[in-house]
C-alpha positions in Angstrom: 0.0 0.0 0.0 2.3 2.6 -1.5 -0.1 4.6 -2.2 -3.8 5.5 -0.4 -6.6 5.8 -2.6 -9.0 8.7 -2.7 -12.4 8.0 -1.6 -13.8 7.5 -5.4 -11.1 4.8 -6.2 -11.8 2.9 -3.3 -13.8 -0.5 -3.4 -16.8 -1.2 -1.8 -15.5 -4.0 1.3 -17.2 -7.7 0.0 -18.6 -9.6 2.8 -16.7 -12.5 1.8 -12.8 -13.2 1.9 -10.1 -15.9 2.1 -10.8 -16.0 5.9 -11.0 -19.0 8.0 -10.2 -20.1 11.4 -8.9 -23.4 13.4 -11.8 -25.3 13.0 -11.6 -29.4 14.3 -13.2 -30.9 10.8 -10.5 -28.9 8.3 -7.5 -29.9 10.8 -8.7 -33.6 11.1 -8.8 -33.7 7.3 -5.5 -32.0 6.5 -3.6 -34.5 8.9 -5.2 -37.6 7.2 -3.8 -36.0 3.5 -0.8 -35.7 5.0 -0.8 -31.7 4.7 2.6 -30.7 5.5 2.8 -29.1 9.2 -0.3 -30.2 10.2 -1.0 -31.6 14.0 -2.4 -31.2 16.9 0.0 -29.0 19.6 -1.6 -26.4 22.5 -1.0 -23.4 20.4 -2.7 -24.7 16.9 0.8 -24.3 14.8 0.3 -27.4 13.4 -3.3 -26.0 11.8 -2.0 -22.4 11.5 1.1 -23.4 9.0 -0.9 -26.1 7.6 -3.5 -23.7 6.3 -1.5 -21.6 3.7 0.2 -24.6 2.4 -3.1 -26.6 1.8 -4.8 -23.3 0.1 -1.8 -22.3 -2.3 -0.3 -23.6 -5.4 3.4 -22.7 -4.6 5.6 -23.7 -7.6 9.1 -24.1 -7.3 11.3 -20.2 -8.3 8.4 -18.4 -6.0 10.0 -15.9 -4.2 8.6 -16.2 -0.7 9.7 -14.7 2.6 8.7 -15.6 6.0 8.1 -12.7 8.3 8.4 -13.6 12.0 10.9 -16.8 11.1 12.3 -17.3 14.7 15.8 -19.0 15.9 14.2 -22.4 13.4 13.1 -21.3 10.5 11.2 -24.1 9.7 8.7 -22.3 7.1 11.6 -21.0 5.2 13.1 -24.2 5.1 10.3 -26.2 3.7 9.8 -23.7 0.6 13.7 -23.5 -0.3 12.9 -27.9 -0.2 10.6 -27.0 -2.8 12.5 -25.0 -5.1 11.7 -21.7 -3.7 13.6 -18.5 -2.7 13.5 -19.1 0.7 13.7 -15.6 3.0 12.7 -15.2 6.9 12.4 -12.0 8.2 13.0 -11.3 12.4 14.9 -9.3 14.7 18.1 -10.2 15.6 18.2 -12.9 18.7 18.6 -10.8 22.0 18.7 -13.2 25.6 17.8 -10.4 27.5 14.6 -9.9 26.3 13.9 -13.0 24.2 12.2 -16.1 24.8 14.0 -18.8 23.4 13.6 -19.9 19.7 12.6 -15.9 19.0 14.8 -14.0 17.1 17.9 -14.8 14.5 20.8 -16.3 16.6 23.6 -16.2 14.9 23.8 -19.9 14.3 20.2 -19.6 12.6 22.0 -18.6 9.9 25.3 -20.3 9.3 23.1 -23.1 9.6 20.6 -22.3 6.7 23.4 -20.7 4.4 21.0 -20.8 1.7 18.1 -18.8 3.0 18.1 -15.2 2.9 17.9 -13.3 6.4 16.7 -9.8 6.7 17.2 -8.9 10.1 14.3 -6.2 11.5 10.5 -6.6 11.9 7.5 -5.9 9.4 7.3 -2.5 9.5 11.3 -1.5 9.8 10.9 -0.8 5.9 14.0 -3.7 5.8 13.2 -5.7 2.8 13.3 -5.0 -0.8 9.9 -3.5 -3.0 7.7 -5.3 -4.9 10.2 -8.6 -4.9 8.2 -11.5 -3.5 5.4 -13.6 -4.9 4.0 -14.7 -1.6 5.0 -13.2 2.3 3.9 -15.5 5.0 2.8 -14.3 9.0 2.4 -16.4 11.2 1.5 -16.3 14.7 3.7 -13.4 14.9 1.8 -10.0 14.2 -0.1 -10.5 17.7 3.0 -10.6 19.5 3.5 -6.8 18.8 1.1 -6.2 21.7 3.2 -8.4 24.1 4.1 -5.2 25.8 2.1 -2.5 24.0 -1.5 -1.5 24.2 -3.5 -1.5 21.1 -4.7 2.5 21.3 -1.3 3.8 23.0 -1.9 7.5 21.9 1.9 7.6 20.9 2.2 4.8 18.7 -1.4 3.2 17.8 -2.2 0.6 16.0 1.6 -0.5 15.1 0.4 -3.4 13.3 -1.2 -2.2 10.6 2.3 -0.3 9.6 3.7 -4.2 9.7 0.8 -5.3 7.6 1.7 -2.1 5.1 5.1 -3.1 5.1 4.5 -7.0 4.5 2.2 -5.6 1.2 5.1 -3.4 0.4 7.4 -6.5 -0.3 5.1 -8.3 -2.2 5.5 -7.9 -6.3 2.0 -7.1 -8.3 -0.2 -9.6 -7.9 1.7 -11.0 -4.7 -0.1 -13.1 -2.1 -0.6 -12.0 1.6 -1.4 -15.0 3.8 -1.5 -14.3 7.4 -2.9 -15.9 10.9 -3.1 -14.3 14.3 -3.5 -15.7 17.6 -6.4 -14.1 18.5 -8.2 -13.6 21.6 -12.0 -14.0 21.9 -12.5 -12.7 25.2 -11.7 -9.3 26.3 -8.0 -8.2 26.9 -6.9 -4.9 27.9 -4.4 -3.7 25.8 -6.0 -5.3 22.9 -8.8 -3.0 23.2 -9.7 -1.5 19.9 -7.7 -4.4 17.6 -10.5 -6.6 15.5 -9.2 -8.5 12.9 -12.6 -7.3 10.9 -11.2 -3.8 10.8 -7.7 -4.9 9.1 -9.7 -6.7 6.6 -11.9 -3.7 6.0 -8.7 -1.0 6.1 -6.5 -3.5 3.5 -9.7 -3.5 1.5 -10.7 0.6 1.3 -6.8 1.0 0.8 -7.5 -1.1 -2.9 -5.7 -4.4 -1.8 -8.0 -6.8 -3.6 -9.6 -10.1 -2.3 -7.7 -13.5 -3.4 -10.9 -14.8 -3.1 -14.6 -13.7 -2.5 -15.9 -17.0 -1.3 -15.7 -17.4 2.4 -18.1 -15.5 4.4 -16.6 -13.3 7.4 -17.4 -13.8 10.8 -17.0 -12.5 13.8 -15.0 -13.4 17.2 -18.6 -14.1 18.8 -19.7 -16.8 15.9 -16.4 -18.5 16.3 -16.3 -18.3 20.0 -19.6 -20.5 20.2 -19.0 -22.3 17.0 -19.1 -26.0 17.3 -15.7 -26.9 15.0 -13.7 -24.4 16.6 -11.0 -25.1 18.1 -9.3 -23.6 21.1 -5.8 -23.3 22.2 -5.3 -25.7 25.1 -5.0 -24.3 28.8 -1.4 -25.3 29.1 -0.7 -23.0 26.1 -2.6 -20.3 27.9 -1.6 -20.6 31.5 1.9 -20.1 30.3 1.6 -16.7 30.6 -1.6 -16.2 31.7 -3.7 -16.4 35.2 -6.4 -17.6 33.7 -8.1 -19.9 31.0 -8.6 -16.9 28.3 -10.3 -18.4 25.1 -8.1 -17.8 21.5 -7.7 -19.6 18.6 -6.2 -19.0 15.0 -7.5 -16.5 12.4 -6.3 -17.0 9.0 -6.8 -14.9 5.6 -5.2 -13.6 2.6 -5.0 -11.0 0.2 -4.0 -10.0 -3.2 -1.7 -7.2 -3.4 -3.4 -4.8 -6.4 -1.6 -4.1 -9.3 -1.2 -6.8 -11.9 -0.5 -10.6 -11.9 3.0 -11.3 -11.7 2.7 -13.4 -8.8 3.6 -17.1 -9.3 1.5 -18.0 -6.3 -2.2 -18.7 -6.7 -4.8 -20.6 -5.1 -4.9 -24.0 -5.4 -6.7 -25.5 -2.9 -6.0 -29.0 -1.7 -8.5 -31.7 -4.1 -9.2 -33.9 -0.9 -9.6 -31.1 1.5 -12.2 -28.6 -0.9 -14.9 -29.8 0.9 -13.4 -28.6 4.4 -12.0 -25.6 3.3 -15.2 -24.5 1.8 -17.7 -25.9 3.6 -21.1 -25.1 2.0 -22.8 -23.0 5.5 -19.4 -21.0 5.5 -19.5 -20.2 1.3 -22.9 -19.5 0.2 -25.8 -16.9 1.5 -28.3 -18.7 0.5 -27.0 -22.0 2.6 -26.7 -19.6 5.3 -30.5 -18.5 5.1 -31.6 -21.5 4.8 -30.3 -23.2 7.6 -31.8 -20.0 9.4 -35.0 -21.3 8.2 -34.8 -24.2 9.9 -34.1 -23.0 13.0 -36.0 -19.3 13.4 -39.3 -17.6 12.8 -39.1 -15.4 9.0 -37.5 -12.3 10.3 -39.6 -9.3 9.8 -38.6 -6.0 7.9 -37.5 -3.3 10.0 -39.5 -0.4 10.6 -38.8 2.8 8.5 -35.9 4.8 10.2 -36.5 8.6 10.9 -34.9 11.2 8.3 -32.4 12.4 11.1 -31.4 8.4 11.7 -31.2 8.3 8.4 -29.1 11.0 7.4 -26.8 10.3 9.9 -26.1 6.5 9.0 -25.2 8.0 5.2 -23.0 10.6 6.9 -21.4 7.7 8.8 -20.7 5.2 5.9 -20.3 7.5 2.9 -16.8 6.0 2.8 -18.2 2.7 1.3 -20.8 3.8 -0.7 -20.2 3.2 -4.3 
């Protein structure tokens, strides 16, 4: 997002994207294709890296860098096994304020000598322009608020520079493919961070959808979804006092400009079903499960003028 585009350029946001989450049925299936990196674990890495690799065609010269690649770059490493030009992306390994396997030690890279390190963080402006056919996140951008709040009145909303930056990197046509940890239950200094919103500002900034058939939803539909699944309470006590209910959002996006990418989606033969699951793809599925289950909804009564004028003032922005 080199560029922001004035309000008359600016897409209408869809209400469907490349957006999933950990969901029990789409893991279960993916570890009996033998999708790489997919497992259970407490912290749902083994859906979270599984999920790009079972939605993308990948073909061996991509360019593809791994933002967020840690002490073992194991990301990196698979896509240079395929053929790739393999780059990870993470600040340089400090003990003092590190956890262990954070950061590039050193020995991360005289033992991959044929991965490309960029030492820095999304956002640093550290990586080349419009070089890479697909930039991979994962379960990294949430750790920006580690020790930050959300709406500090100094520096808000720091992530959405890394997401910038991450788009920055990508070539024309470049794919975006991105999970979060994400907390469904009320944390303090996340206040005012909803992944929703990123969608939305990616979208109204002209970054276009790499695909328009997965229905949004929110933290509250996933929350009390059925097939959800939760990171376990051993992952969460770690740091926490408490049992605090998260799991893993996933999406992707397109970066505008032309089609030079050699990434594309491709998803998995065996796992289509899964991945798209009819009540997740289409409206009319949707509404007729509805059916089922509730009374027709009635129309709404006519709003005022003054409520009505002041919910065109308020969306204008996405009017076409």
């Amino acid at each position: 997002m080199s560029q922001t585009l004035s309000l008359s350029q600016r897409q209408r946001p869809d209400d469907r994207d490349l957006f999933d989450w950990a969901r029990g049925s789409a893991l279960k299936k993916m570890i009996q294709n033998g999708v790489p990196f997919a497992g259970y674990d407490a912290w749902l890495k083994g859906w979270a890296y599984a999920w790009a690799v079972a939605l993308l065609e990948i073909p061996p010269g991509s360019r593809v860098l791994d933002v967020g690649c840690g002490r073992h770059p194991y990301y990196a490493q698979y896509f240079l096994k395929r053929g790739c030009e393999a780059h990870g992306m993470d600040a340089a390994y400090d003990p003092k304020r590190m956890k262990e396997g954070w950061g590039i030690a050193p020995e991360t890279i005289t033992e991959n000598p044929d991965i490309h390190f960029h030492l820095g963080l999304a956002g640093d402006g550290v990586g080349p322009r419009d070089y890479f056919d697909l930039v991979t996140c994962v379960s990294t951008l949430e750790h920006i608020y580690d020790s930050a709040f959300v709406l500090d009145p100094d520096n808000p909303m720091p992530h959405i520079a890394a997401l910038e930056d991450m788009l920055r990197m990508l070539k024309p046509g470049g794919v975006l493919a991105v999970t979060y940890d994400f907390f469904l239950v009320d944390m303090p200094h996340w206040r005012g961070w909803d992944y929703l919103a990123d969608i939305q500002a990616l979208e109204l900034n002209g970054t276009s959808l790499l695909s328009r058939e997965r229905l949004l939803r929110s933290r509250t539909y996933i929350y009390n979804h059925e097939d959800t699944l939760f990171m376990q309470p051993e992952g969460i006590l770690s740091f926490a006092d408490s049992y605090l209910r998260s799991t893993s959002i996933g999406m992707m996006f397109r970066k505008p400009g032309g089609f030079e990418s050699k990434v594309q989606l491709s998803p998995h033969p065996a796992l289509k079903d899964v991945l798209f699951p009819p009540s997740e793809t289409s409206e009319s599925s949707v509404k007729a499960t509805l059916a089922k289950s509730e009374p027709p909804l009635k129309p709404p009564k006519t709003l005022p003028d003054q409520a009505l004028r002041l919910l065109r003032r308020r969306f204008r922005h996405i009017r076409k």
